[in-house]
Each structure stands twice: as structure tokens, then as C-alpha cells.
C-alpha positions as CSV (number, residue, x, y, z in Angstrom):
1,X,60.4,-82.4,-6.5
2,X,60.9,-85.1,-3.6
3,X,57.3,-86.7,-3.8
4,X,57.8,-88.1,-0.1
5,X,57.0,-85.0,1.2
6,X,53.8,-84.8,-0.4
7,X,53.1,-88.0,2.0
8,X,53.8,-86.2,5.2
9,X,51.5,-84.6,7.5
10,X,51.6,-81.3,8.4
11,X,53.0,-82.2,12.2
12,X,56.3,-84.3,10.6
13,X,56.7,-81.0,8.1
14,X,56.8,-78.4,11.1
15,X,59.4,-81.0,12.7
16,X,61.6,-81.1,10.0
17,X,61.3,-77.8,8.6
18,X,64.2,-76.9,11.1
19,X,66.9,-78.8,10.1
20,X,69.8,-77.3,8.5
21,X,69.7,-80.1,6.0
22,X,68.2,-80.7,2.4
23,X,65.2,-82.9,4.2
24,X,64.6,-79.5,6.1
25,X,64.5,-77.2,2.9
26,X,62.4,-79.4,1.6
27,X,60.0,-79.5,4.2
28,X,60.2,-75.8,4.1
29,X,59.6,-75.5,0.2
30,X,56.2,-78.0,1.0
31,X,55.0,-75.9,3.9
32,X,55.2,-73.0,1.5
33,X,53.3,-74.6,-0.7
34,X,50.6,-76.1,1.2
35,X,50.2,-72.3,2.2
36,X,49.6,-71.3,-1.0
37,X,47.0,-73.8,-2.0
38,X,45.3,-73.9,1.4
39,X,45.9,-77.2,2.1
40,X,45.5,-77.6,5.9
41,X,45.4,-81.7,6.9
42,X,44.9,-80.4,10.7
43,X,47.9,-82.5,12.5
44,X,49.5,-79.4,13.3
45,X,46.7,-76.9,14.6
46,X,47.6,-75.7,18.1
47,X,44.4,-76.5,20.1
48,X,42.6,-72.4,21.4
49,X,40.9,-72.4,24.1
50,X,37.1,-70.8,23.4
51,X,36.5,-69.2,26.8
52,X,40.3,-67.4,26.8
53,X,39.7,-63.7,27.6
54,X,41.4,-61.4,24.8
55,X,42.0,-58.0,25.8
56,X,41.6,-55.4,22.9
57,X,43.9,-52.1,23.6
58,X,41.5,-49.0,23.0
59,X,42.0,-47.2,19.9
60,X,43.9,-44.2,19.4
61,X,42.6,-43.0,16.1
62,X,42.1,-39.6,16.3
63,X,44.2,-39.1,19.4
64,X,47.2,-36.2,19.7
65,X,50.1,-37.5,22.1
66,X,52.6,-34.1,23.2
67,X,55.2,-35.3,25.6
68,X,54.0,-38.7,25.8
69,X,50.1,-37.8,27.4
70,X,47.5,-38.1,25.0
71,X,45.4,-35.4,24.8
């Protein structure tokens, strides 16, 4: 185990991750294991915007389609 991965934060582990190299498998082998203990240091959180509409699609549990209509 490469301990100066442990040192990294989670945005210079999604950056590397990529590489074809043996930094980049190891930065995938720490992201996998950050996952797995649930260790989020919150560098690389994608900001969501609150007051973005989300459009469910109606259910269709219960529903017969023939030829492609639901009936």
C-alpha cells in the first residue's frame, strides 16, 4: 500500500484516477476504498443547485402496453 495516497484529497484522486499508469491504479484502488468506508473529505462534491426542477416520469406499474399504446 502506497501511503501517499492516503494524503490526497478526494479532487487529486478523481484527477489521477484516469491515468493509464500505476499512480492511476492506485488512485483507483483508494477511491474504492474510501467508498467502502464512507470516507467523503468533500473536495470533489459537484455543487446541486436546490431550486433545479426534477421531472419524475409517471409510473407505469400496473399498465398493459399492446402495439406500443398503453392501455
Amino acid at each position: 500500500m502506497n501511503l501517499t495516497f492516503l494524503n490526497k484529497t478526494d479532487k487529486q484522486l478523481e484527477a489521477i484516477k484516469f491515468d493509464s499508469t500505476t499512480d492511476g491504479k492506485l488512485a483507483r484502488q483508494e477511491v474504492r476504498r474510501r467508498k467502502l468506508v464512507g470516507y467523503c473529505d468533500g473536495t470533489a462534491i459537484k455543487y446541486v443547485d436546490p431550486k433545479a426542477v426534477t421531472v419524475d416520469p409517471e409510473s407505469s406499474v400496473g399498465q398493459v402496453r399492446i402495439n406500443g399504446v398503453l392501455q
